[in-house]
C-alpha positions as semicolon CSV with decimal commas, in nm:
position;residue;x (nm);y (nm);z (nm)
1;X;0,000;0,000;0,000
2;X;0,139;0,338;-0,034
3;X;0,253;0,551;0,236
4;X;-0,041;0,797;0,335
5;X;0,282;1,008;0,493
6;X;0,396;1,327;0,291
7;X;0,731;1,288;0,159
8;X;1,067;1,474;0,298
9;X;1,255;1,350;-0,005
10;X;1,337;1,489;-0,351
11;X;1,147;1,242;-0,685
12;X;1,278;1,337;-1,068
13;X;1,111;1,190;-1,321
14;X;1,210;1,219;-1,705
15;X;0,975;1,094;-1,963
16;X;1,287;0,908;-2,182
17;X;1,482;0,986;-2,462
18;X;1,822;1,162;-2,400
19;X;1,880;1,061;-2,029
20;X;2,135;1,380;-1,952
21;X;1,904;1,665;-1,826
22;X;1,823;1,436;-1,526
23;X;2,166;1,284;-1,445
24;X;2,272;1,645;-1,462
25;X;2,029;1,749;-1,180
26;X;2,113;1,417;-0,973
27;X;2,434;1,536;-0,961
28;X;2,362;1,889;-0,919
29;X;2,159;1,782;-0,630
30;X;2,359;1,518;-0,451
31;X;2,530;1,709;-0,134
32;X;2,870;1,632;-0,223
33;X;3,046;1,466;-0,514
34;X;3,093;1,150;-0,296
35;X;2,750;1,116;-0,189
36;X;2,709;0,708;-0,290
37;X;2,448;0,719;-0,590
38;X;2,294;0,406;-0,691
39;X;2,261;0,276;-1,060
40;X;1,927;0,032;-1,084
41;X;1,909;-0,153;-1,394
42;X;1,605;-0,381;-1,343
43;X;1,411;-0,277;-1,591
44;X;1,646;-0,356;-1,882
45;X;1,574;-0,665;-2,044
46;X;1,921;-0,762;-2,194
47;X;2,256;-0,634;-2,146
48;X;2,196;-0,500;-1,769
49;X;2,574;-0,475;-1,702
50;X;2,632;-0,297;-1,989
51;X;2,369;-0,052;-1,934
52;X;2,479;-0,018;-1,592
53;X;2,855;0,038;-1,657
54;X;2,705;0,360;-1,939
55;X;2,521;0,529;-1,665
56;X;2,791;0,479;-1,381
57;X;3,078;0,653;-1,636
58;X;2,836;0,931;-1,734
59;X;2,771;1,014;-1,382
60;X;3,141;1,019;-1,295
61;X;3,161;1,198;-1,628
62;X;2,937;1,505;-1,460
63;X;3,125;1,499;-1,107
64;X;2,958;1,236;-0,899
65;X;3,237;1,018;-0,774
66;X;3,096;0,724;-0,572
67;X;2,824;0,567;-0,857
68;X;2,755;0,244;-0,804
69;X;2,531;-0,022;-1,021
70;X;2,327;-0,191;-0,786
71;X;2,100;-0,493;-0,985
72;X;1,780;-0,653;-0,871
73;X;1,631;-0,902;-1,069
74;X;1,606;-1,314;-1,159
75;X;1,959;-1,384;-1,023
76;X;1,970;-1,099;-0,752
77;X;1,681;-1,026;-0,439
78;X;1,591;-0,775;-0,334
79;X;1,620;-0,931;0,027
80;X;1,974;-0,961;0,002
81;X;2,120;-0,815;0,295
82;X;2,395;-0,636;0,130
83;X;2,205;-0,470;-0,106
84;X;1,945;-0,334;0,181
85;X;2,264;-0,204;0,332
86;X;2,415;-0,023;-0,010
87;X;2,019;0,100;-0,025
88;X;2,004;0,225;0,326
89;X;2,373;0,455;0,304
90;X;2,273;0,567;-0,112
91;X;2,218;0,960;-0,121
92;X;2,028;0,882;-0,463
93;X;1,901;0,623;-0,670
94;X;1,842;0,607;-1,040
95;X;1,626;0,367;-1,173
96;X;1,697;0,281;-1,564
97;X;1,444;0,276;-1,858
98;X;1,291;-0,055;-1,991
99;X;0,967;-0,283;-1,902
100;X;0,817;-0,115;-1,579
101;X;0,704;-0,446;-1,493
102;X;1,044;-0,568;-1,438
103;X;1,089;-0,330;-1,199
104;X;0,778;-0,478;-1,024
105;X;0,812;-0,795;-1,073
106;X;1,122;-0,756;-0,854
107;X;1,068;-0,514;-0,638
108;X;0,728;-0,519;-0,493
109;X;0,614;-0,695;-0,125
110;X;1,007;-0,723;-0,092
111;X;1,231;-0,490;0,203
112;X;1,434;-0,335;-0,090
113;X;1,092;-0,119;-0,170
114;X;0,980;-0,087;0,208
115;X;1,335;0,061;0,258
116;X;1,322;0,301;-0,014
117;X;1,000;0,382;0,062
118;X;1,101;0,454;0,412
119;X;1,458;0,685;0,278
120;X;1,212;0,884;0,071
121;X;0,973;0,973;0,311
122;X;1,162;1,039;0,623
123;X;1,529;1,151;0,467
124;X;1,539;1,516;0,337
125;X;1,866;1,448;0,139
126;X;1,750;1,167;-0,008
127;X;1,679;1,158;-0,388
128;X;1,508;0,891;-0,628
129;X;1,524;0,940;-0,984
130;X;1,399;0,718;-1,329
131;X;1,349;0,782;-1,697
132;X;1,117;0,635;-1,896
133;X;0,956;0,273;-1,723
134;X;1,199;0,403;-1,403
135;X;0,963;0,715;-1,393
136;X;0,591;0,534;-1,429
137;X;0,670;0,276;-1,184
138;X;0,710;0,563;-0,899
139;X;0,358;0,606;-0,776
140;X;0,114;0,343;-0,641
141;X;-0,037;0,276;-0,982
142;X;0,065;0,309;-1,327
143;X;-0,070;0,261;-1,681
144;X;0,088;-0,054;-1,812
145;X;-0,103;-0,043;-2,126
146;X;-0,355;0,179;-2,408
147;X;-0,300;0,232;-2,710
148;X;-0,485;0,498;-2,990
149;X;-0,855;0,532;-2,994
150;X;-0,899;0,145;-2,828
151;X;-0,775;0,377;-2,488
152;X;-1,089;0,589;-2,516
153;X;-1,321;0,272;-2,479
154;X;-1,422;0,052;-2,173
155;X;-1,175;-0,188;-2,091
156;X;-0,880;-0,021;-2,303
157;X;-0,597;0,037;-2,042
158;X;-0,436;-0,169;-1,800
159;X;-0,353;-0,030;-1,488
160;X;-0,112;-0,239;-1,178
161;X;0,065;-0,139;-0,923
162;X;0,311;0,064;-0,889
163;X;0,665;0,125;-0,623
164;X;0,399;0,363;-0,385
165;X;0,657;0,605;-0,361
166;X;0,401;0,894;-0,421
167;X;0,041;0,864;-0,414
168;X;-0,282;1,018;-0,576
169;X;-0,079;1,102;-0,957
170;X;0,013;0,879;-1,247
171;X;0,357;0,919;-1,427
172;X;0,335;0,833;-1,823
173;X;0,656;0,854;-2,024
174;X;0,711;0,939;-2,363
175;X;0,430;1,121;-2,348
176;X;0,392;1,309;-2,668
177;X;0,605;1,084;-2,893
178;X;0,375;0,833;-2,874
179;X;0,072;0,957;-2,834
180;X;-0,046;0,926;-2,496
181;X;-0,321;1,167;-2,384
182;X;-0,659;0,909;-2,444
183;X;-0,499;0,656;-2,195
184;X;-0,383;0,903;-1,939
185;X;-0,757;1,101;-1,959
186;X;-0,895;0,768;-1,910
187;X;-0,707;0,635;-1,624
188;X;-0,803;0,962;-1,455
189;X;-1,134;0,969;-1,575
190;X;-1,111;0,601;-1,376
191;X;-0,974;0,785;-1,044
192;X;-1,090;1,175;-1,063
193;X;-0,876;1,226;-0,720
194;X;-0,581;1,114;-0,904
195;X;-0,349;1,341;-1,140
196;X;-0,235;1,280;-1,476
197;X;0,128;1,373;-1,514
198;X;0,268;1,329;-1,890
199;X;0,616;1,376;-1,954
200;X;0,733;1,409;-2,320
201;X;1,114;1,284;-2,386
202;X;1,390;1,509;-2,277
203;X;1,173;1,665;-2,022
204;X;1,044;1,575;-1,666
205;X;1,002;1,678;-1,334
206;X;1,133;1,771;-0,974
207;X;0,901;1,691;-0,685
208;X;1,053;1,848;-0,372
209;X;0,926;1,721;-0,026
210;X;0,592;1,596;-0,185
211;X;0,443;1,951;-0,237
212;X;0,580;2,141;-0,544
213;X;0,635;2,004;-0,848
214;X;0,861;2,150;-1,112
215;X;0,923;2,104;-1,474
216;X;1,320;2,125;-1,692
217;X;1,401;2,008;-2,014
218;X;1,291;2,112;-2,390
219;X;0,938;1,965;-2,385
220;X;0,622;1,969;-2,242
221;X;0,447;1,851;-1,931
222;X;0,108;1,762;-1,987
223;X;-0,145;1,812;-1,684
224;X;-0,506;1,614;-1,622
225;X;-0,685;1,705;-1,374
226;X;-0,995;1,494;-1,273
227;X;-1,113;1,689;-0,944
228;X;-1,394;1,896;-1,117
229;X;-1,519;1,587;-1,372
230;X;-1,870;1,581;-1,424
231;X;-2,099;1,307;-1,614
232;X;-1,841;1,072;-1,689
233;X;-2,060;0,754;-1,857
234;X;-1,812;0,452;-1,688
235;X;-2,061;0,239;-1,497
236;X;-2,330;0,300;-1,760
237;X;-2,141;0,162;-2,067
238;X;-1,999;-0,202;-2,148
239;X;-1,629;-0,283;-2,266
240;X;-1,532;-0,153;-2,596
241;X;-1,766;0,153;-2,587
242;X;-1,623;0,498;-2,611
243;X;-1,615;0,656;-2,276
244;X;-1,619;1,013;-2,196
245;X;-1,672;1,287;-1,938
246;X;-1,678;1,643;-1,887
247;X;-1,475;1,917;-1,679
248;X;-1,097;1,769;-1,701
249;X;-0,859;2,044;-1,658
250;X;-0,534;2,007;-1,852
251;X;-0,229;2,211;-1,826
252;X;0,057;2,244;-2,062
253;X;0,388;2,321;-1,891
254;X;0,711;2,396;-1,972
255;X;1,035;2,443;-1,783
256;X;1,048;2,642;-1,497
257;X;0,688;2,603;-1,430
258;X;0,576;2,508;-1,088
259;X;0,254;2,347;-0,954
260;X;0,104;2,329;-0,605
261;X;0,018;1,935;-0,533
262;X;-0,189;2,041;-0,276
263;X;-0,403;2,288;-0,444
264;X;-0,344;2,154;-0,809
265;X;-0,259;2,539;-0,943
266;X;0,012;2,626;-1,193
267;X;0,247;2,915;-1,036
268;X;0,424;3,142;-1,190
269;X;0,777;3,111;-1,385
270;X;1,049;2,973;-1,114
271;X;1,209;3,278;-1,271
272;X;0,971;3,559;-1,230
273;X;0,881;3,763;-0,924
């Protein structure tokens, strides 16, 4: 279940593509260039090591000098004690793009997610990052899967469960690129209380201490909000039929722009007075 508690920690998520604008701000964030970060490569299918080995040299390559890759999967739990221990002293954690379900598969009803869990909501220096399936699998739930007009009709996303790290929002990567706004209205069309967060590639978001969340990169952050829906027609129609609603708010956001969690309303320019 997720934790009801408000978070003291720091969440990026990127929405894919060119990984660099959100190393950059890992490191940029970190306390000190030692500060042990953690490389997670779950999510990748083949070549884990590999992958892990890229994203440990191009953190060095931007000053952080303790990067670690740290693997849970098939051939490595997520109970081992060693691993709760390199979890329990990281200053930051990066988990990889890939199949989000990987990531659960692994991770879920295990102590490596009640631990990190625990670091992000009690540990004000502490900072988890993803990209791509590393940034969906953040909250309690995510989307899994929707595609084109089918995601508009009853029965035409998938939703599981997510890491819990954050509650009451959904994370959907690659946003714009591949066409992603009928699943994410309908999965908050679903769950009104919840907020659609769509992150197009290159481009993502800081969530500091649970409360503000801010968007860098080149793109565009797309916003759904479901708390003023009216007549939405889901327990009067049968799978396969369109569904629809009325009153979601959406907000297009670019970098620098800030919005209240608590009170769902864009502020101004991080820049501007």
């Amino acid at each position: 279940m997720p934790n009801p508690t408000i978070p003291r920690g720091t969440l990026i998520a990127l929405g894919g593509g060119d990984d660099d604008p959100l190393l950059a701000l890992v490191s940029e964030l970190v306390p000190t260039p030692d500060t042990p970060v953690e490389v997670i490569t779950t999510a990748v299918p083949r070549y884990p090591v590999r992958t892990g080995k890229a994203y440990v040299q191009a953190l060095n390559e931007m000053g952080c000098t303790n990067v670690r890759h740290l693997r849970i999967d098939a051939k490595h739990s997520a109970a081992n004690p060693a691993t709760l221990r390199r979890l329990e002293r990281a200053g930051a954690v990066f988990f990889t793009g890939g199949d989000q379900e990987n990531i659960t598969d692994y991770w879920l009803d295990t102590p490596a997610v009640e631990l990190l869990c625990e670091r992000y909501h009690t540990d004000p220096n502490f900072i988890v990052s993803g990209t791509s399936a590393g940034a969906s699998v953040m909250p309690a739930y995510m989307i899994v899967s929707g595609y084109g007009y089918r995601s508009l009709t009853k029965g035409g996303i998938e939703m599981a469960r997510g890491l819990g790290l954050i509650s009451y929002v959904y994370i959907d990567q690659h946003f714009v690129e591949r066409g992603r706004f009928n699943r994410l209205s309908h999965a908050v069309l679903k769950h009104p209380t919840t907020l659609g967060i769509g992150l197009a590639e290159q481009t993502g978001i800081v969530i500091r201490q649970g409360r503000e969340m801010e968007v860098f990169g080149d793109g565009v952050v797309t916003i759904i909000d479901g708390n003023e829906v009216r007549h939405d027609n889901l327990g009067r129609v049968g799978r396969g039929e369109a569904v629809g609603g009325q009153n979601l708010r959406v907000h297009l956001m670019v970098a620098g722009q800030r919005l209240d969690l608590r009170t769902r309303r864009v502020l101004e320019l991080a820049a501007e007075g």
